[in-house]
PDB file of N, CA, C and O in Angstrom:
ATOM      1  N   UNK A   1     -68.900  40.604-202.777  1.00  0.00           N
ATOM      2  CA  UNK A   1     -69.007  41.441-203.942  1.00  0.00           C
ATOM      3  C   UNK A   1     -67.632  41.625-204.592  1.00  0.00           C
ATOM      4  O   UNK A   1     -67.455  41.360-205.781  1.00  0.00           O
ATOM      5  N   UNK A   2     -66.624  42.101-203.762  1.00  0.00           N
ATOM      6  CA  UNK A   2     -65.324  42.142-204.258  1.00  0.00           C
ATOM      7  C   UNK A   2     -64.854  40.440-205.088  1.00  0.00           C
ATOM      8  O   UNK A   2     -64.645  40.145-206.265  1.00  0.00           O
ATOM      9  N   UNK A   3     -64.841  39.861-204.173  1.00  0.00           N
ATOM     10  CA  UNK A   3     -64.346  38.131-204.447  1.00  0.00           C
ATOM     11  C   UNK A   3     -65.047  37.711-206.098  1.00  0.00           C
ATOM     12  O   UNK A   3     -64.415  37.070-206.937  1.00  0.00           O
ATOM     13  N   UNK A   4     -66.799  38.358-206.348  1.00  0.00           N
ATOM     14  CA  UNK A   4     -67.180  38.219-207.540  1.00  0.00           C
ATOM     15  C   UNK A   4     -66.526  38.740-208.692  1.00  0.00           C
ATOM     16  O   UNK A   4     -66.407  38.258-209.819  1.00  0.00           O
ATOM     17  N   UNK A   5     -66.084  39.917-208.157  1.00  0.00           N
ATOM     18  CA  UNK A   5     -65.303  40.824-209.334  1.00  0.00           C
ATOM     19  C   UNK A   5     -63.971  40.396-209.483  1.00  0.00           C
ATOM     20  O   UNK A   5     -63.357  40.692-210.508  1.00  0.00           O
ATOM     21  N   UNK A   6     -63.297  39.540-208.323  1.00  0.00           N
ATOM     22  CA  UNK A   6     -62.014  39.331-208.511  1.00  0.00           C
ATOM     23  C   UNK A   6     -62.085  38.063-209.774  1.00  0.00           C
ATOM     24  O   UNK A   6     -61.698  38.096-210.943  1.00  0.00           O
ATOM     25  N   UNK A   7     -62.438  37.481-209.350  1.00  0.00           N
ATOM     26  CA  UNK A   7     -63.671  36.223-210.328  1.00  0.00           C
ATOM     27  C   UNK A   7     -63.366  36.250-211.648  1.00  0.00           C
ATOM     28  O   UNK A   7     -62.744  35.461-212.359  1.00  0.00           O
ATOM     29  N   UNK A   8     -64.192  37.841-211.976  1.00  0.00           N
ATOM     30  CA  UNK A   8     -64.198  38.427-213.312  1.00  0.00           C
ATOM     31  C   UNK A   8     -62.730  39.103-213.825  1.00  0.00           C
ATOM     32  O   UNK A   8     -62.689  39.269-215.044  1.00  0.00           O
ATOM     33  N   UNK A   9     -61.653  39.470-213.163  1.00  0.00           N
ATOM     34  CA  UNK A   9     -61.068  40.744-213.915  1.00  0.00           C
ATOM     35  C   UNK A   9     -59.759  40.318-214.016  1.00  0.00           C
ATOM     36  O   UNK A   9     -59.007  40.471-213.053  1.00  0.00           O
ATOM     37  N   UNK A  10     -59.307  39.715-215.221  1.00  0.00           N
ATOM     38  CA  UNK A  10     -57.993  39.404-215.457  1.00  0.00           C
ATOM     39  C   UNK A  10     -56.838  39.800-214.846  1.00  0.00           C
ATOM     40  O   UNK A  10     -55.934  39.013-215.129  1.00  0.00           O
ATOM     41  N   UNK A  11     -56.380  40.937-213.922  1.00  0.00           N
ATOM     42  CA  UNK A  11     -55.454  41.788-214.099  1.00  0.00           C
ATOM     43  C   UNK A  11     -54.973  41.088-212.698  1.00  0.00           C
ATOM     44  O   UNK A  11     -55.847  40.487-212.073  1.00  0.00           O
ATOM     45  N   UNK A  12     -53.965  41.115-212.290  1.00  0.00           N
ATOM     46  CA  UNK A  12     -53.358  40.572-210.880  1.00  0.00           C
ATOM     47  C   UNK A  12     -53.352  41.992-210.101  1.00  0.00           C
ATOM     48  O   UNK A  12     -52.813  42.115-209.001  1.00  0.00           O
ATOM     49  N   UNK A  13     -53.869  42.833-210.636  1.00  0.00           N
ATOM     50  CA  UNK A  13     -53.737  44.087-209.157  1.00  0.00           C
ATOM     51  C   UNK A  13     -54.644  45.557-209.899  1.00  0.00           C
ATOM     52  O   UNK A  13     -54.267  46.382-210.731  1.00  0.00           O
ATOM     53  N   UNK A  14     -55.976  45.397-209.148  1.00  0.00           N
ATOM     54  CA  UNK A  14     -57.075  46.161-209.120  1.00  0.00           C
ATOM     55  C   UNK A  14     -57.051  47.043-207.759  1.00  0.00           C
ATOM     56  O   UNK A  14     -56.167  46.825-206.931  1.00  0.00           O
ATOM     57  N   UNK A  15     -58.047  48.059-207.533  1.00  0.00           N
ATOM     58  CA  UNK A  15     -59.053  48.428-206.807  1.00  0.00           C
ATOM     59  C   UNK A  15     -60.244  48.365-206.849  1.00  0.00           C
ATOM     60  O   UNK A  15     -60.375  48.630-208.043  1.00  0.00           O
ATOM     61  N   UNK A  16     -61.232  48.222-206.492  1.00  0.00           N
ATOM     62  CA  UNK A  16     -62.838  48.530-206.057  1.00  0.00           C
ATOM     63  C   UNK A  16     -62.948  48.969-205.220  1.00  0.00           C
ATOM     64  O   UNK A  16     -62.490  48.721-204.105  1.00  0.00           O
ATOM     65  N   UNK A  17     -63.880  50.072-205.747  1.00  0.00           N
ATOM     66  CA  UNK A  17     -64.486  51.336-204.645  1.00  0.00           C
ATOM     67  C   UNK A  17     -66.203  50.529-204.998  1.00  0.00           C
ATOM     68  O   UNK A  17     -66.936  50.349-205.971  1.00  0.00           O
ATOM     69  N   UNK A  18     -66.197  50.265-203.659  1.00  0.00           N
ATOM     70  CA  UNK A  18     -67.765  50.197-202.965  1.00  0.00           C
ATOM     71  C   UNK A  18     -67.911  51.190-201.744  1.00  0.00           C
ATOM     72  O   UNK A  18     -67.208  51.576-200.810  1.00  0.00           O
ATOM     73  N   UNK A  19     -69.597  51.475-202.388  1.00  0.00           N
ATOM     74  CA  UNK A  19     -70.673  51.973-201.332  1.00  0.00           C
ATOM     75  C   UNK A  19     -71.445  51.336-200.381  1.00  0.00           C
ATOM     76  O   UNK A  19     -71.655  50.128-200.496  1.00  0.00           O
ATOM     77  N   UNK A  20     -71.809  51.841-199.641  1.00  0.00           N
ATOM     78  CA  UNK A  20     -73.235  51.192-199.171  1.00  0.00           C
ATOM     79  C   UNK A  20     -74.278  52.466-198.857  1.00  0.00           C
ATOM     80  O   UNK A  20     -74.141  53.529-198.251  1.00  0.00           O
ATOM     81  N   UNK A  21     -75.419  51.812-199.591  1.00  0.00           N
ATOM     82  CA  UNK A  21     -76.476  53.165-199.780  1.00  0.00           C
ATOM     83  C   UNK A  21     -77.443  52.595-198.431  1.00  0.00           C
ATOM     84  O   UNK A  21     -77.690  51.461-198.021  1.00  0.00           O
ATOM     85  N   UNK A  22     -77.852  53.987-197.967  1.00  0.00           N
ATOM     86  CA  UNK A  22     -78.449  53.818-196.773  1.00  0.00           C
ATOM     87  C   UNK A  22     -79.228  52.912-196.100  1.00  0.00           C
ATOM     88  O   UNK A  22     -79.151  52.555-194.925  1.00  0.00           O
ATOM     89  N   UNK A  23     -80.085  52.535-197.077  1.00  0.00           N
ATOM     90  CA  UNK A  23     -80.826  50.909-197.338  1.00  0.00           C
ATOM     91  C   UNK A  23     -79.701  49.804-196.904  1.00  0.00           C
ATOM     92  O   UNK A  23     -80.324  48.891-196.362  1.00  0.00           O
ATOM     93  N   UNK A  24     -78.712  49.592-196.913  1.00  0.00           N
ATOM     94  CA  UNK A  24     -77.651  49.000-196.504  1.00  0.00           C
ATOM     95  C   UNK A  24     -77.078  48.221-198.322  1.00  0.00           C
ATOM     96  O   UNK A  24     -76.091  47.563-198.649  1.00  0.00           O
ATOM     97  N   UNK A  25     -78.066  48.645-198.960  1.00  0.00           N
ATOM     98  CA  UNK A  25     -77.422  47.211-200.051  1.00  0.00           C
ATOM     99  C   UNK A  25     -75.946  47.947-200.326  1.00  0.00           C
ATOM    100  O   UNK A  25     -75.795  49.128-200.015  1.00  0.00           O
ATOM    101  N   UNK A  26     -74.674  47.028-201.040  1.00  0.00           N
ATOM    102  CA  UNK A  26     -73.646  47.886-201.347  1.00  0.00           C
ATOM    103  C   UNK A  26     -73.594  47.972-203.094  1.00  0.00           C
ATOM    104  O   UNK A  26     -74.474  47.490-203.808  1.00  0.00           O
ATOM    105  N   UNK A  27     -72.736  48.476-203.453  1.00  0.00           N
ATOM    106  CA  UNK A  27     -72.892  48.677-205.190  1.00  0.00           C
ATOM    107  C   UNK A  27     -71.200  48.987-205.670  1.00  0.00           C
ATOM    108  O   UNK A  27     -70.804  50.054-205.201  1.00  0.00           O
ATOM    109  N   UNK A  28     -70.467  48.466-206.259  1.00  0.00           N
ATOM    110  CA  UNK A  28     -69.327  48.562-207.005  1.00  0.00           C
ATOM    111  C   UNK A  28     -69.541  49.963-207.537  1.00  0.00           C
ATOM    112  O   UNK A  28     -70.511  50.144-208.272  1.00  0.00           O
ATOM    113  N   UNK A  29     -68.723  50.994-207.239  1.00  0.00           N
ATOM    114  CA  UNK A  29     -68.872  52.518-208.055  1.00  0.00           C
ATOM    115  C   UNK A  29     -67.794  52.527-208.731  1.00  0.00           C
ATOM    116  O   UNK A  29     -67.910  53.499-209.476  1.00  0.00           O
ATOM    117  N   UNK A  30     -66.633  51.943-208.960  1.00  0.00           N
ATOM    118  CA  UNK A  30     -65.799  52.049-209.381  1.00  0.00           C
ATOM    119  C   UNK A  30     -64.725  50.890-209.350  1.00  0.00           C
ATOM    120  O   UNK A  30     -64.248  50.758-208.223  1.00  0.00           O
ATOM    121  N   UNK A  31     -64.235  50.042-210.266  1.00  0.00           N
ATOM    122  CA  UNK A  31     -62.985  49.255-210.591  1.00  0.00           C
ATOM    123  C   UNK A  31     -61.842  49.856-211.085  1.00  0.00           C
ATOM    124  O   UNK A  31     -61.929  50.230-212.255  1.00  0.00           O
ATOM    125  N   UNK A  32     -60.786  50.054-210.512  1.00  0.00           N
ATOM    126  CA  UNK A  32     -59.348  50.611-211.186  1.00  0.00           C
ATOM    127  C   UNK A  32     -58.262  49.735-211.626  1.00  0.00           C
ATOM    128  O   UNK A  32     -58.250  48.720-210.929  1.00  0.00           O
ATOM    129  N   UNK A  33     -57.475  49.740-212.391  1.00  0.00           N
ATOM    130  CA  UNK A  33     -56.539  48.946-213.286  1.00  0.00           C
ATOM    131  C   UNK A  33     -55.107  48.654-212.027  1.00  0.00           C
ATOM    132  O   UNK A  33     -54.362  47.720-211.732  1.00  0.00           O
ATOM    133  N   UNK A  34     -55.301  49.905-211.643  1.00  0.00           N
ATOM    134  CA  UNK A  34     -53.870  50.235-211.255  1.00  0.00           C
ATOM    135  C   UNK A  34     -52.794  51.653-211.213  1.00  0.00           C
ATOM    136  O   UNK A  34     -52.284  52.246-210.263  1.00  0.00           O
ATOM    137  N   UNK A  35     -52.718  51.894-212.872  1.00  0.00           N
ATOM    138  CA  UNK A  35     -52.433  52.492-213.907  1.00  0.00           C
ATOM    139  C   UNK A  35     -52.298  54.205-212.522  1.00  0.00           C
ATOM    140  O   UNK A  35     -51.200  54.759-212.462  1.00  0.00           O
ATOM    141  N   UNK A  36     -53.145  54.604-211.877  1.00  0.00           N
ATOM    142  CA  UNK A  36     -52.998  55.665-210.746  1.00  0.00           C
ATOM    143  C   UNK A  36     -52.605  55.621-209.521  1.00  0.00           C
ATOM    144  O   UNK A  36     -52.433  56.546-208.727  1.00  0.00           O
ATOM    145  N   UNK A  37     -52.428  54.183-209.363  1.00  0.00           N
ATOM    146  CA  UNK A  37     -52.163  54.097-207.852  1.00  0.00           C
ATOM    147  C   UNK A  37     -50.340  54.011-208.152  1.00  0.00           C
ATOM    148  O   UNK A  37     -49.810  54.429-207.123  1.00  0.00           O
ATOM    149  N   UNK A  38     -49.646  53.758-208.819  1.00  0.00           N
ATOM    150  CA  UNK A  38     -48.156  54.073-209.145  1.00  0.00           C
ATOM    151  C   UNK A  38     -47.493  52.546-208.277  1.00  0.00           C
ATOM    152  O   UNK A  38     -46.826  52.439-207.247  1.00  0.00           O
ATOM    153  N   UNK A  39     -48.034  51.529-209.233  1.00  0.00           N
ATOM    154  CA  UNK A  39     -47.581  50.201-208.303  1.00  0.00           C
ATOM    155  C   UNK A  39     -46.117  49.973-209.341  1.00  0.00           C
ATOM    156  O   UNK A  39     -45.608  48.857-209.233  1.00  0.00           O
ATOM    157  N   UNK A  40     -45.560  50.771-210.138  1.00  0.00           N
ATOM    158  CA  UNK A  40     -44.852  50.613-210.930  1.00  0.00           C
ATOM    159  C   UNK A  40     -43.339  50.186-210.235  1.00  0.00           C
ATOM    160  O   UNK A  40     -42.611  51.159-210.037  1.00  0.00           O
ATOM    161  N   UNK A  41     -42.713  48.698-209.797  1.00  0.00           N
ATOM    162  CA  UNK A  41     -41.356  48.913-209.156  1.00  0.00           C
ATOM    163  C   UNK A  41     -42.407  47.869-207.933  1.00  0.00           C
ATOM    164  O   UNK A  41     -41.914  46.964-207.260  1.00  0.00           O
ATOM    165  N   UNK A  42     -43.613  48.197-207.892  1.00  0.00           N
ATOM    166  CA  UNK A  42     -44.143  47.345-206.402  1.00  0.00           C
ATOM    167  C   UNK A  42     -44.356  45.919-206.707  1.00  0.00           C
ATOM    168  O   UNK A  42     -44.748  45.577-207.822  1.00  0.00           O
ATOM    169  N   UNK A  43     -44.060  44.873-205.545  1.00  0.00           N
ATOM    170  CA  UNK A  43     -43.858  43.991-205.723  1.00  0.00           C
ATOM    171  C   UNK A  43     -45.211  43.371-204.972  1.00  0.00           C
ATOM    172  O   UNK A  43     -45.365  43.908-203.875  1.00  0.00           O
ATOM    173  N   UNK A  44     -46.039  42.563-205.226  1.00  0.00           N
ATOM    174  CA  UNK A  44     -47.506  42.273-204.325  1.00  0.00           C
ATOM    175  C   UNK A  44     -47.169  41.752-202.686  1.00  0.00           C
ATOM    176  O   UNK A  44     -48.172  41.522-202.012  1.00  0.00           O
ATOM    177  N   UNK A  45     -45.902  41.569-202.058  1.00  0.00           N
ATOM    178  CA  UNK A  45     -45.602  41.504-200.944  1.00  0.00           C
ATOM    179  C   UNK A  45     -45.133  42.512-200.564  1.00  0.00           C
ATOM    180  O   UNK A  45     -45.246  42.677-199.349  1.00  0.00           O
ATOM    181  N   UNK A  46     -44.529  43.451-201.224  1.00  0.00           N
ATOM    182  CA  UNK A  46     -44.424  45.231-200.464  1.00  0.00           C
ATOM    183  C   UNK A  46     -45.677  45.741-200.048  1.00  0.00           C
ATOM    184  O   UNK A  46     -45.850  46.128-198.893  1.00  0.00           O
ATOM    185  N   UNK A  47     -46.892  45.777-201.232  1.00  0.00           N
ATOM    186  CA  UNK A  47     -48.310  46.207-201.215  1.00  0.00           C
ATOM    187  C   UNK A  47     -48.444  45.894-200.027  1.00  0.00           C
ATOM    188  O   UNK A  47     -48.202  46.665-199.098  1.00  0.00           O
ATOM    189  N   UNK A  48     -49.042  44.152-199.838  1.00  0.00           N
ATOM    190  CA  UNK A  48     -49.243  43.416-198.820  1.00  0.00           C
ATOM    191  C   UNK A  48     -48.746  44.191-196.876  1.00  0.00           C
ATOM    192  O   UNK A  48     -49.262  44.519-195.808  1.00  0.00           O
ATOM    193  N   UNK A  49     -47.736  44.118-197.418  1.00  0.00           N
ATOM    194  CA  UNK A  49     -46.768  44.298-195.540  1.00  0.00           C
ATOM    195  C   UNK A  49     -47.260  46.007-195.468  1.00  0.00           C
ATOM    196  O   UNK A  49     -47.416  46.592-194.396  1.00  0.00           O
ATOM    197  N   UNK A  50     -47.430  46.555-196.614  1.00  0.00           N
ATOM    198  CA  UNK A  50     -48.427  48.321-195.768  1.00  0.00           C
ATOM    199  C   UNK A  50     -49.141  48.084-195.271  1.00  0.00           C
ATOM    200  O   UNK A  50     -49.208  48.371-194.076  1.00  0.00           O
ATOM    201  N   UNK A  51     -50.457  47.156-196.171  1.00  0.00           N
ATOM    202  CA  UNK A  51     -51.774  47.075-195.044  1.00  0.00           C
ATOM    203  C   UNK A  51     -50.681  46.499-193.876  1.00  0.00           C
ATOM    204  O   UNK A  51     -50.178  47.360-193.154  1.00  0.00           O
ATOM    205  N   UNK A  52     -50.372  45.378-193.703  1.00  0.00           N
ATOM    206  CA  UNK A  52     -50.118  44.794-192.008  1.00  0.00           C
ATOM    207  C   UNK A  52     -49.199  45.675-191.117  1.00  0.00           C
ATOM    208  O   UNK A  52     -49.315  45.323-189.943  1.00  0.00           O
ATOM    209  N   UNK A  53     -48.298  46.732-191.282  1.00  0.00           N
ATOM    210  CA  UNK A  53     -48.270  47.633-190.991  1.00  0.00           C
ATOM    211  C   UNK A  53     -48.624  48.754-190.296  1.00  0.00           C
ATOM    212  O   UNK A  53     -47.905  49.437-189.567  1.00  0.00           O
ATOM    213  N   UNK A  54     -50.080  48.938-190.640  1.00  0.00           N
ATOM    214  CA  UNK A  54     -50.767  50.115-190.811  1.00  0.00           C
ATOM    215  C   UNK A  54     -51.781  50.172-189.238  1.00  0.00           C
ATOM    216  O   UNK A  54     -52.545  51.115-189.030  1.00  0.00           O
TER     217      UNK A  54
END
């Protein structure tokens, strides 16, 4: 589901917030730009090494 949307969305650095509703199916509730998460100065290998990090 993510990989489809990556597919679609021009921008080199998103979020997607998925669910999964009890039924198990999941559903995209939300795509973000960026613009709140304050990647301003971040470099996509700083991002990267938090998750491995973590």
């Amino acid at each position: 589901m993510a990989l489809e949307c990556a597919k679609r969305i021009e921008s080199q650095f998103f979020s997607v917030d998925v669910i999964e509703r009890r039924d198990g199916t999941k559903r995209i509730v939300e795509i973000g730009d960026g613009q709140v998460s304050d990647i301003i100065g971040w470099t996509a290998e700083r991002f990267a090494q938090l998750w491995i990090d973590s």
